[in-house]
C-alpha positions in Angstrom: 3.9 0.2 -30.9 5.0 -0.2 -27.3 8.6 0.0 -26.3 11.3 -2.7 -27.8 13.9 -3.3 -24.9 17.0 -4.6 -25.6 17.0 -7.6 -23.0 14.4 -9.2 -20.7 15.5 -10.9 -17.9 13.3 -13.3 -16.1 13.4 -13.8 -13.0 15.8 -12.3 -9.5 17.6 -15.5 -7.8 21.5 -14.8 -8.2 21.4 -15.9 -11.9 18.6 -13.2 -12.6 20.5 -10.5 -10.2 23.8 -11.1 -11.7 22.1 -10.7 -15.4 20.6 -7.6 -13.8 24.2 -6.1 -12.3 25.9 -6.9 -15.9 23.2 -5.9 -18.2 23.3 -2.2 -16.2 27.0 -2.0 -16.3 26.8 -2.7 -20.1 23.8 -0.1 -20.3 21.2 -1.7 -22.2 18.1 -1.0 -21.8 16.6 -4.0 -19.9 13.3 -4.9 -18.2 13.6 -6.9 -15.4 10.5 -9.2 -14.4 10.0 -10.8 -10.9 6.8 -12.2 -9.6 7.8 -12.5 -5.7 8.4 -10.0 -3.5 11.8 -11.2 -2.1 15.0 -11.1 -4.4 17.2 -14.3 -4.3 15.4 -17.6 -5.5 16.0 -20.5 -3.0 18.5 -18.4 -1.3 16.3 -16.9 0.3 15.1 -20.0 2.2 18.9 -21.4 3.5 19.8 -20.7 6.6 23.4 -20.8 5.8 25.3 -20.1 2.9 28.8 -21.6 3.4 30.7 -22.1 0.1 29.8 -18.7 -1.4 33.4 -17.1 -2.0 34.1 -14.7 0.6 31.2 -14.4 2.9 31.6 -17.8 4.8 28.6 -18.5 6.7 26.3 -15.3 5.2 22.6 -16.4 6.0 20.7 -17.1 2.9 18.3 -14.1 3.2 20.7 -11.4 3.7 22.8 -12.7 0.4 19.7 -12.3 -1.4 19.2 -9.0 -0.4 22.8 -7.8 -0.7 22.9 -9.0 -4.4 19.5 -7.1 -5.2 20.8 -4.0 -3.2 23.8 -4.2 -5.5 21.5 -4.4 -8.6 19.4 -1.6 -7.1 22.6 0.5 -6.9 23.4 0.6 -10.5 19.5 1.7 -11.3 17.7 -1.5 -12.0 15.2 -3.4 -9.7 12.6 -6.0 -10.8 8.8 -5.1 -12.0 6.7 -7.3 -9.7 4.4 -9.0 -12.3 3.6 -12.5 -12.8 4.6 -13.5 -17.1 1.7 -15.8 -18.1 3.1 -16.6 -21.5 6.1 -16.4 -23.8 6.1 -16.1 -27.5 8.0 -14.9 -31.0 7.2 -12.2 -33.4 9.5 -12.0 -35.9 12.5 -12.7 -33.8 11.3 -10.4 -31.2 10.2 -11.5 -27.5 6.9 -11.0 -26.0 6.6 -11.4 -22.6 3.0 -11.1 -21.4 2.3 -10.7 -17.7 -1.7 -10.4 -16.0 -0.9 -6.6 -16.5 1.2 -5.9 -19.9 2.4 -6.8 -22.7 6.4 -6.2 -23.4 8.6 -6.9 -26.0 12.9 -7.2 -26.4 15.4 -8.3 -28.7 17.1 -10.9 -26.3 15.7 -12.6 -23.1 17.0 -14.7 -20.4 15.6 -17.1 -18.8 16.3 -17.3 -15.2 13.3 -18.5 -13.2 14.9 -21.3 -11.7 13.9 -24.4 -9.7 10.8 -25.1 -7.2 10.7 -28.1 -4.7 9.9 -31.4 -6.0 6.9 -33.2 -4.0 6.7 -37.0 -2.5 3.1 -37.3 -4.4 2.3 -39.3 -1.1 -1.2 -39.5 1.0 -1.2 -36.4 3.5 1.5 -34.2 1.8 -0.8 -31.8 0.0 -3.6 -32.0 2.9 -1.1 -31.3 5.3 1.2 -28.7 4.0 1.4 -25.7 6.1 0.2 -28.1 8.9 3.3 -30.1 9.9 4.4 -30.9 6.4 7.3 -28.3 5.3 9.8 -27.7 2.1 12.0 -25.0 4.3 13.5 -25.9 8.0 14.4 -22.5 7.8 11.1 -20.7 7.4 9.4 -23.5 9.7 11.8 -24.9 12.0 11.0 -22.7 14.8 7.7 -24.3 15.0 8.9 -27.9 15.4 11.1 -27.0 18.8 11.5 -29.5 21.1 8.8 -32.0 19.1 10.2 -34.7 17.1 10.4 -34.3 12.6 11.5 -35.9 10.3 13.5 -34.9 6.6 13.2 -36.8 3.7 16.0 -36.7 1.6 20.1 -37.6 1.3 21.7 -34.2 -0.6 23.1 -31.3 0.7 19.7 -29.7 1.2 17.9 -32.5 3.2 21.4 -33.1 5.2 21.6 -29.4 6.3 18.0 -29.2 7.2 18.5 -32.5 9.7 21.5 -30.4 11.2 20.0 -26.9 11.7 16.4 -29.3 12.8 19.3 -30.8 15.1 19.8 -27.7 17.3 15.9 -27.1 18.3 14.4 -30.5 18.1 14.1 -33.3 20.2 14.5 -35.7 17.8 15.2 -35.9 14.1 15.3 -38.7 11.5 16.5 -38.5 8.4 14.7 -40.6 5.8 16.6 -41.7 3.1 16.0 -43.8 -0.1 19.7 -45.8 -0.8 22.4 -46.6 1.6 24.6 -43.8 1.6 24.1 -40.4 1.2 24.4 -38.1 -1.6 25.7 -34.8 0.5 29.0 -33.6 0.5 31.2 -35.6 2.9 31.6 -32.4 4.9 28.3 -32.0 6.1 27.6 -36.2 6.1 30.3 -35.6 9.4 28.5 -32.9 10.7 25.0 -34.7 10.6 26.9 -38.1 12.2 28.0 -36.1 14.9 24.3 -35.0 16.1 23.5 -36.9 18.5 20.0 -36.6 18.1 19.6 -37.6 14.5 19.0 -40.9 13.5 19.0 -42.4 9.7 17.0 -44.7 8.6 18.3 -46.4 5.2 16.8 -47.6 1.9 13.8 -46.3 3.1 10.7 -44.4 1.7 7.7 -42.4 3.1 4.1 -44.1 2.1 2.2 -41.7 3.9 2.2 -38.8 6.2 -1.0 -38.7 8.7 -3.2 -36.5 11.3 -6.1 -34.7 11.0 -5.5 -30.9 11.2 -2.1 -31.2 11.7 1.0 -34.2 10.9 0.9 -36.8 13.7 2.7 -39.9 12.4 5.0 -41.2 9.2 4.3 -44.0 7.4 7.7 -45.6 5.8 8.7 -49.3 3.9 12.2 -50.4 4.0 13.1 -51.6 0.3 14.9 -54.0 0.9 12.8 -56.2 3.3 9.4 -54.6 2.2 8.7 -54.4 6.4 6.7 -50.9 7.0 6.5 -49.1 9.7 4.7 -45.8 11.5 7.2 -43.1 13.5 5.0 -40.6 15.5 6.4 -37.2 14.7 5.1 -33.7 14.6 6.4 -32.8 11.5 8.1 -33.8 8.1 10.1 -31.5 6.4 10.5 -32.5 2.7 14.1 -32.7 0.6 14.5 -34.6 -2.4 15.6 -31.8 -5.1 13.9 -29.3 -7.5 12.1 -29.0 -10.8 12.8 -26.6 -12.8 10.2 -23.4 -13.4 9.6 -24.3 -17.4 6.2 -24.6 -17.9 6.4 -20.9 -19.5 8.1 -21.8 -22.5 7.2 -25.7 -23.0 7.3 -25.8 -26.7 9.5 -22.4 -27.2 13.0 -23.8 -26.2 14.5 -27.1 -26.6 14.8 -28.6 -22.7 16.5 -32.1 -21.7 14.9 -35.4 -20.3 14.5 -33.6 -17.0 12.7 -30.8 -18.2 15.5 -27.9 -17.8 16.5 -25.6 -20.6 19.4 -27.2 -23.3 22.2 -24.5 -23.2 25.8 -24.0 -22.5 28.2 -22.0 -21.0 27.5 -19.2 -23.1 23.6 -20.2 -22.0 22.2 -19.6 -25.5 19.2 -21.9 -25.9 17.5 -23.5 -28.8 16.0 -20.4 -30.1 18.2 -17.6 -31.2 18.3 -14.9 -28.7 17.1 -16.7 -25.9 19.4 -17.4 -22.8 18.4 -19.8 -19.8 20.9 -18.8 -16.8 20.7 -20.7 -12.9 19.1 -23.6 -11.8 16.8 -24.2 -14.9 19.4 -24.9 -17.6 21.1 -28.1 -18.0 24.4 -28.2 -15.9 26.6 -30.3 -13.6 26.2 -28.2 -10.4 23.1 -26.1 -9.3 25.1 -23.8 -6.9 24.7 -19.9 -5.5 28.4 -19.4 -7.5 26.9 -21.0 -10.6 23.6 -19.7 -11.0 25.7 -15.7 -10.8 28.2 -16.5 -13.5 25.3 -18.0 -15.2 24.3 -14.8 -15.2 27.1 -13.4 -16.4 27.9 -15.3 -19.5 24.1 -15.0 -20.4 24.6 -11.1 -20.6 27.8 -11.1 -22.6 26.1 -14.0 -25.6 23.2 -11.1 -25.1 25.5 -8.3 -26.1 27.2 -10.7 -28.8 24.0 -11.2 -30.2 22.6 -7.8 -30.7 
């Protein structure tokens, strides 16, 4: 009979970190899975993290890796293994990855959110080749050439600015008439003086051989299409949550992320969903870690 752990914890974005900080300060015994290399989720991927309490302006990656150094300090870092399935032995967890099988008494959820696609002609044919879901990672590429972002949040708002600085020219394509972002960085992006929004407007079809040469959009309103010649189009219109492990295990919402709480106990006792992929009002850094949190003190509770 192979070891029973006392928690699981799925997943190292700053829900699954701060899970990992409190489950070590409460000494349980925990296994900590994480199938990518880099610790921090999304974070990773923001250039700028600028409402995280006390480190104003901290770039994305080096928050990431200050939470997992933090983790690391107090003896736990993440087993880099992919989990292919989820399931319930007598209320015990198994978690199986390509390489083991492990069991545990409680288990957390927090494998957050991935980008959500257009499902438009030339998105998948030309990802990697002009077509982008991180102005961070990619932006660099695009200097002095002309992109465009599709979106109207926070996300596709701060990707137009940082675009801003290195691009000749950036448009923001957006779906409704006003935007969605917080009215903080809506000023910033007016004040760019080489962004441009196009409103109640939607991409049909991104095009090039090779590599991403044009945009096809349709206003909404009017029906009237029309083709921008770009170099790239950087994609921004919100997440999905990672759930397809335990699709039939837990209960989940309309939009497909876990049903819990603030005390992040799902449907199934013993099982806590913490971050981005639980129901919640705000999918935020500050969120996802006292997420993390409250899913290790109902863990505690519980056993």
């Amino acid at each position: 009979m192979s070891e029973i752990y006392d928690l699981a914890i799925l997943g190292a974005g700053p829900a699954g970190i701060s899970a990992a900080i409190y489950a070590a300060r409460a000494q349980l015994n925990t296994l900590w899975v994480e199938k990518k290399f880099a610790q921090g989720g999304q974070i990773v991927d923001t250039y700028e993290v600028d409402n995280y309490p006390g480190m104003p302006g901290i770039n994305g990656l080096d928050l990431g890796e200050a939470m997992a150094s933090h983790a690391e300090k107090l003896g736990l870092t993440p087993v880099r293994e992919n989990v292919i399935s989820i399931e319930l032995e007598e209320g015990i967890k198994i978690i199986r990855t390509r390489k083991n099988e492990y069991r545990a008494k409680t288990l957390i959820l927090a494998m957050g959110a991935a980008h959500r696609t257009l499902d438009i002609p030339g998105e998948q044919e030309l990802g990697g080749m002009g077509v982008s879901y991180c102005a961070t990672c990619d932006g660099a590429f695009f200097r002095n050439q002309t992109v465009a972002v599709i979106g109207g949040g926070n996300v596709a708002v701060e990707d137009a600015i940082l675009l801003s600085r290195t691009c000749k020219k950036v448009y923001v394509i957006h779906r409704r008439d006003e935007l969605r972002a917080d009215k903080i960085l809506q000023e910033k992006l007016f004040a760019c003086e080489n962004v441009e929004i196009i409103w109640d407007t939607v991409p049909l079809a991104i095009e090039g051989e090779n590599k991403v040469t044009a945009l096809k959009i349709q206003n909404k309103k009017t029906g009237e299409e029309q083709q921008i010649s770009l170099e790239g189009v950087f994609v921004a219109v919100g997440i999905v949550p990672n759930t397809e492990l335990v699709q039939g295990l837990v209960k989940v919402d309309e939009g497909g992320y876990i049903s819990a709480g603030e005390d992040c106990a799902a449907s199934v006792p013993g099982i806590f969903a913490a971050g981005d992929i639980r129901t919640k009002q705000l999918r935020q850094v500050v969120t996802a870690v006292a997420d993390g949190a409250n899913a290790v003190i109902s863990a505690e509770r519980f056993l």
